[in-house]
C-alpha positions in Angstrom: 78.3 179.5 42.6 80.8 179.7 45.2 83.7 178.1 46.4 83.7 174.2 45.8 84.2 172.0 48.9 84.9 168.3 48.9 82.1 166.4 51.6 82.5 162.5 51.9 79.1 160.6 53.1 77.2 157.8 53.3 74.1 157.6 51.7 71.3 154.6 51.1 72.2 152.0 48.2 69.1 153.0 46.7 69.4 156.5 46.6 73.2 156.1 45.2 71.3 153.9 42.7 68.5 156.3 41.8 71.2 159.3 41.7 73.4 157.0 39.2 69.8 156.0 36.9 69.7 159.9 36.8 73.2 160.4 35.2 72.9 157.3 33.0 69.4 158.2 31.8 71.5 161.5 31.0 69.1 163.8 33.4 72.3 164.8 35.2 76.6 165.2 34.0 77.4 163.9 37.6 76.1 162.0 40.4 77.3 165.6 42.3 75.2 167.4 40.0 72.3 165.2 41.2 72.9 166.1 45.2 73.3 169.4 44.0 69.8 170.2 42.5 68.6 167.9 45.2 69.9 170.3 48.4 69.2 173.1 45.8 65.1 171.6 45.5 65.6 170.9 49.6 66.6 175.1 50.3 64.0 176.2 48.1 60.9 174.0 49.5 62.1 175.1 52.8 62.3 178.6 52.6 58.5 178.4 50.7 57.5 176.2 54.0 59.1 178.5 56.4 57.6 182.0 54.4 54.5 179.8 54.8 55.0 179.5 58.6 56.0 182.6 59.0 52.6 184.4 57.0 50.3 182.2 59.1 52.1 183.4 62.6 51.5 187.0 61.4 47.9 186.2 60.3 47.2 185.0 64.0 49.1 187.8 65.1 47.1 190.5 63.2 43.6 188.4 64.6 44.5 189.2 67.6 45.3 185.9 68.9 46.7 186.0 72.3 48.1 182.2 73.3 47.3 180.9 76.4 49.0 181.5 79.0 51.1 178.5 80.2 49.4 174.9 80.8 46.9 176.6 83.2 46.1 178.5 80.6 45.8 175.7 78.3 43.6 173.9 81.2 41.5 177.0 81.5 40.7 177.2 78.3 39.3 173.5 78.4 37.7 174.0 81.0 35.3 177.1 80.1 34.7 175.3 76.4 33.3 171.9 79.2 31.1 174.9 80.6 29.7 176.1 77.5 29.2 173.1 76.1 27.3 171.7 79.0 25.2 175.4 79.7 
């Protein structure tokens, strides 16, 4: 772990409440302990969300997906789905 640094914030009664349940329930040593796993659970289910992201971009990438080009793209597109529908 690195260097400790001391943060002051405000946070919802309830969540204080749940945090202190969690240390008295003796889940937790320290209400700090608790916002520690909880930004520790936060990094790690973004990073998995963001990899996730990030795999589907390449996916569409290696389809050969080419975006449209600007909204007269976008209305272009539209536009020749109407037609196809209709033919």
């Amino acid at each position: 772990m690195g260097k400790l640094e001391k943060l002051s914030v405000e946070i919802p009664a309830e969540l204080l409440d749940c945090a202190k349940s969690a240390v008295a329930g003796g889940e937790f040593a320290s209400v700090e302990q608790v916002i520690d796993a909880a930004l520790r659970s936060w990094m790690i289910k973004r990073d998995v969300e963001l990899a996730r992201i990030r795999g589907l971009l390449e996916e569409g990438i290696a389809s050969g997906f080419e975006p449209w080009d600007g909204v007269e793209g976008i209305i272009a597109e539209g536009r020749r789905g109407l037609a196809e529908r209709k033919a």
